[in-house]
LOTOR-142797 format. One record per residue: residue number from 1; residue in one letter; x, y, z of N, C-alpha, C in turn. Coordinates in nm, 2 decimals, decimal comma. Example, Ala and Ser with C-alpha at 12.3 -4.5 7.8 and 13.67 -1.06 7.14 Angstrom:
BEGIN
+-------+--------+--------+--------+--------+--------+--------+--------+--------+--------+--------+
: semar : marvex :    n.x :    n.y :    n.z :   ca.x :   ca.y :   ca.z :    c.x :    c.y :    c.z :
+-------+--------+--------+--------+--------+--------+--------+--------+--------+--------+--------+
:     1 :      a :   1,32 :  -0,57 :   0,78 :   1,23 :  -0,45 :   0,78 :   1,32 :  -0,33 :   0,78 :
:     2 :      s :   1,28 :  -0,22 :   0,71 :   1,37 :  -0,11 :   0,71 :   1,29 :   0,00 :   0,79 :
+-------+--------+--------+--------+--------+--------+--------+--------+--------+--------+--------+
This chain:
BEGIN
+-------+--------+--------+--------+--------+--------+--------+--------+--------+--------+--------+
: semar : marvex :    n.x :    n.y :    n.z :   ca.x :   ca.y :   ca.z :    c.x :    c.y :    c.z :
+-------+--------+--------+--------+--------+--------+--------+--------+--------+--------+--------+
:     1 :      x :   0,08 :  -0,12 :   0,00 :   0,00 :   0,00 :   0,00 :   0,09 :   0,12 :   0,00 :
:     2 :      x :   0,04 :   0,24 :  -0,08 :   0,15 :   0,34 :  -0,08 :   0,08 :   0,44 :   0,04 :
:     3 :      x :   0,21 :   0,50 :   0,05 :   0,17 :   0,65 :   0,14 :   0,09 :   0,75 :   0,06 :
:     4 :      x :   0,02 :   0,79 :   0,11 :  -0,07 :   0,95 :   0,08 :   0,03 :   1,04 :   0,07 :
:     5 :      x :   0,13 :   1,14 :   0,01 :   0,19 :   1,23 :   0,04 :   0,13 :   1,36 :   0,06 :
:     6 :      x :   0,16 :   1,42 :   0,17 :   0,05 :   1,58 :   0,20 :   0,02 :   1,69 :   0,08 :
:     7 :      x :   0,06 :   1,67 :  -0,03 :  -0,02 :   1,79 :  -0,16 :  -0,12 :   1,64 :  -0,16 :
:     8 :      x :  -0,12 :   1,52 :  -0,19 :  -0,22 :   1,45 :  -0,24 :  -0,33 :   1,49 :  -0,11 :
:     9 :      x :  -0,33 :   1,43 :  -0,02 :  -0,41 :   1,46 :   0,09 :  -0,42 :   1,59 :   0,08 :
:    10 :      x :  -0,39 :   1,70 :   0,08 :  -0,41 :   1,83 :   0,11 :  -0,57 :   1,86 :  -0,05 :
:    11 :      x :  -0,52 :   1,80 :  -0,17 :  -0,62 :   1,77 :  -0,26 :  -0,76 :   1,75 :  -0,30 :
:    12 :      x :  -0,72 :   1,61 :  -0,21 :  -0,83 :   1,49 :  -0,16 :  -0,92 :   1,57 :  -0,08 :
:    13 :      x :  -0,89 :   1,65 :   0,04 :  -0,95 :   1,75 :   0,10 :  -1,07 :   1,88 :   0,02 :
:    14 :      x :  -0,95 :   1,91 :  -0,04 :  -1,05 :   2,05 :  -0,14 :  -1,11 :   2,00 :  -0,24 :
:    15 :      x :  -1,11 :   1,82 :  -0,28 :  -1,24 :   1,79 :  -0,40 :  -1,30 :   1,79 :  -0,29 :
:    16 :      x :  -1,30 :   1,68 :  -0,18 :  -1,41 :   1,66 :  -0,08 :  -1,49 :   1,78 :  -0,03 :
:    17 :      x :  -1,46 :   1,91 :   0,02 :  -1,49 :   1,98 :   0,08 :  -1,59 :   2,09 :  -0,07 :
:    18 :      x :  -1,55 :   2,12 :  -0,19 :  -1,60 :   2,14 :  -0,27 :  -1,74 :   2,05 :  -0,30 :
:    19 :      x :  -1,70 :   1,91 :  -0,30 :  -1,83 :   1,87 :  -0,38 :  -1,97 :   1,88 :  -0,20 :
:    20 :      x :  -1,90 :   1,88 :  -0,10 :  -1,97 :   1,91 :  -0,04 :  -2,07 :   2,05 :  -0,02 :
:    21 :      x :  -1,97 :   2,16 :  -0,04 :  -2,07 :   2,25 :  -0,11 :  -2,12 :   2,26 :  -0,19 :
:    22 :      x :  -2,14 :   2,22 :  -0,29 :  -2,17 :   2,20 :  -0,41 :  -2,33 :   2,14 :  -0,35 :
:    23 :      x :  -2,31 :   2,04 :  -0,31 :  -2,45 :   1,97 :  -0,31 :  -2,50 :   2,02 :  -0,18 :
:    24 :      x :  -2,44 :   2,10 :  -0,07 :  -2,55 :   2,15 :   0,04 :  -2,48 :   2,30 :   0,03 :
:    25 :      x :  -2,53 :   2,36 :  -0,12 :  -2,50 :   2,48 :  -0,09 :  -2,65 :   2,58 :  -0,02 :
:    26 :      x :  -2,74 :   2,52 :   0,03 :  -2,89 :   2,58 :   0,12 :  -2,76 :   2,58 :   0,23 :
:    27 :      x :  -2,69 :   2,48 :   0,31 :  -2,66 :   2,49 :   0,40 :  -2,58 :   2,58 :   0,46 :
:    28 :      x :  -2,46 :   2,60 :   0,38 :  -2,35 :   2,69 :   0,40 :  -2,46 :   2,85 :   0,38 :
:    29 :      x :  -2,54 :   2,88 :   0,26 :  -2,58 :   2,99 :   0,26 :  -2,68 :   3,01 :   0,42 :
:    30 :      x :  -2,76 :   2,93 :   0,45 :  -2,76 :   2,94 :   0,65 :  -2,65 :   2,97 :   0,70 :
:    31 :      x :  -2,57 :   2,89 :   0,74 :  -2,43 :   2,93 :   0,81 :  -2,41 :   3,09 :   0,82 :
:    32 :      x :  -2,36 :   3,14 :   0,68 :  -2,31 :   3,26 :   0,62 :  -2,46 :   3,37 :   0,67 :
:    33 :      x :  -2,56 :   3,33 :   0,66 :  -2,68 :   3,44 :   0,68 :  -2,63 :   3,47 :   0,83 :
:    34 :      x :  -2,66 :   3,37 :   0,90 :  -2,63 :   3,31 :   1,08 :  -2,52 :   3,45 :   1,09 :
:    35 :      x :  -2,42 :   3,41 :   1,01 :  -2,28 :   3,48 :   1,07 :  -2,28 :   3,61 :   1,04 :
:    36 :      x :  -2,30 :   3,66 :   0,96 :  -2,38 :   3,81 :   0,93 :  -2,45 :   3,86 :   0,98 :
:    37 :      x :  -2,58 :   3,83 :   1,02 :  -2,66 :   3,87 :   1,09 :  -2,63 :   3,84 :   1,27 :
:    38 :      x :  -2,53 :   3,82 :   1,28 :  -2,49 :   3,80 :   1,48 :  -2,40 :   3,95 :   1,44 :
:    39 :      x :  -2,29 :   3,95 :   1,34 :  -2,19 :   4,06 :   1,32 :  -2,28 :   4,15 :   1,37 :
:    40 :      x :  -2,38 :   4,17 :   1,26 :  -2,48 :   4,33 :   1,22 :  -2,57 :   4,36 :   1,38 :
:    41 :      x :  -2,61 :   4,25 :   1,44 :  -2,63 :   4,30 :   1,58 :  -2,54 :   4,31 :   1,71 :
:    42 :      x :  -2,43 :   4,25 :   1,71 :  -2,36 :   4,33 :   1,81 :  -2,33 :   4,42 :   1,73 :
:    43 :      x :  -2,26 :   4,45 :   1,61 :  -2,22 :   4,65 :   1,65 :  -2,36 :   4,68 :   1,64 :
:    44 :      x :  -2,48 :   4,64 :   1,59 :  -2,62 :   4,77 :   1,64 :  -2,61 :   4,75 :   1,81 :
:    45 :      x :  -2,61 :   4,64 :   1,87 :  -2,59 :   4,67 :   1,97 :  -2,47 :   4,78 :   2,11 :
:    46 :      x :  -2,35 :   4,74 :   2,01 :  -2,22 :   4,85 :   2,04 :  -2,27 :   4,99 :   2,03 :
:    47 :      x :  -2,35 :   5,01 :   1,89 :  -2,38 :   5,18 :   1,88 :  -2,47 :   5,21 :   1,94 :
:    48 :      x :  -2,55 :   5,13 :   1,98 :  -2,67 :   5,16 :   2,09 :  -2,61 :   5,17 :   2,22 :
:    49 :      x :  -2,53 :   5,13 :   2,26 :  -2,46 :   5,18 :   2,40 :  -2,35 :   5,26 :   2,40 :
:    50 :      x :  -2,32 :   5,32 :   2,27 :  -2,26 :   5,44 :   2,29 :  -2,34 :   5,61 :   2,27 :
:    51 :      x :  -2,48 :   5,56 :   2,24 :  -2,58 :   5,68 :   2,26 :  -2,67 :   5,68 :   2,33 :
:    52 :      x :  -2,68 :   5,82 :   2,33 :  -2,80 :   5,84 :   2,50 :  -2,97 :   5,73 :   2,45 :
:    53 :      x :  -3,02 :   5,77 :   2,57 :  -3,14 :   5,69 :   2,58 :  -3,26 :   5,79 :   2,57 :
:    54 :      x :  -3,35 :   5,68 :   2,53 :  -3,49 :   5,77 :   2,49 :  -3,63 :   5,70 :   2,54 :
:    55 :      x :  -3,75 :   5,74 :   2,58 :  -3,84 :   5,70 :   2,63 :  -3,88 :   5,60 :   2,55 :
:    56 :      x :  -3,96 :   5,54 :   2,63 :  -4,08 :   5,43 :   2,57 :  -4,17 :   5,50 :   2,47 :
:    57 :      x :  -4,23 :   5,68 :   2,52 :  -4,35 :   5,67 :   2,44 :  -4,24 :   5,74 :   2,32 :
:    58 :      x :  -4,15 :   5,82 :   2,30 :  -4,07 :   5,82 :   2,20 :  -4,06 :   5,72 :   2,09 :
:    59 :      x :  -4,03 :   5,57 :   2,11 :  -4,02 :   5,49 :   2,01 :  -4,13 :   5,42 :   2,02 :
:    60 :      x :  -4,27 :   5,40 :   2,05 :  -4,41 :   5,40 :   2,04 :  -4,46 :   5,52 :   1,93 :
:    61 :      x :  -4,40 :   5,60 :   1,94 :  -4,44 :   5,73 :   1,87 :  -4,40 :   5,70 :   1,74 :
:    62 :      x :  -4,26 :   5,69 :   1,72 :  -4,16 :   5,63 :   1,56 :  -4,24 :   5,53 :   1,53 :
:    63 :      x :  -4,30 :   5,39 :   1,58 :  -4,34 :   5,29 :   1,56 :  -4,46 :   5,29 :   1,51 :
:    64 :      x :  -4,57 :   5,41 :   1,55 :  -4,68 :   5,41 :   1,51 :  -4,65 :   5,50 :   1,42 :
:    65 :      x :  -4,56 :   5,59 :   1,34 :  -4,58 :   5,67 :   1,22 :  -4,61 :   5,83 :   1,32 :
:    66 :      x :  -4,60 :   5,88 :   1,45 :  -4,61 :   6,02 :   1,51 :  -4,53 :   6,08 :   1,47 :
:    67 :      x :  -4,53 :   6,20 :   1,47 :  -4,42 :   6,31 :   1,45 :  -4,37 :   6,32 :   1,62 :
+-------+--------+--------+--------+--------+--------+--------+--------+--------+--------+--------+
C-alpha cells in the first residue's frame, strides 16, 4: 500500500470539501446568513450603548408613524 503524500491529501480535502458544497449549498448559505446577521447585531448593539437613551413613548411614537 503506498503512502498518501500531504499535496495528495491536502487535494483529496478541497475535492471533498467542494463537492460538499456544491451539493448543500442551502446549508452553508444558512451558516453565512447566521454569521452576518450576529456581526450586524452586536455592532447595532455597540452603537446603541454608545448613545444616549430615549423614552418608551418616544419609540411608540416612531413605531406608530407620530411626529
Amino acid at each position: 500500500m503506498e503512502m498518501l503524500d500531504e499535496k495528495k491529501i491536502k487535494e483529496l480535502m478541497k475535492e471533498a470539501l467542494v463537492e460538499v458544497l456544491e451539493d448543500r449549498k442551502e446549508v452553508l448559505y444558512g451558516i453565512l446568513s447566521e454569521a452576518i446577521e450576529d456581526v450586524a447585531l452586536v455592532h447595532a448593539i455597540r452603537e446603541g450603548e454608545a448613545t444616549g437613551t430615549v423614552s418608551k413613548k418616544e419609540i411608540l411614537d416612531i413605531l406608530e408613524g407620530r411626529p
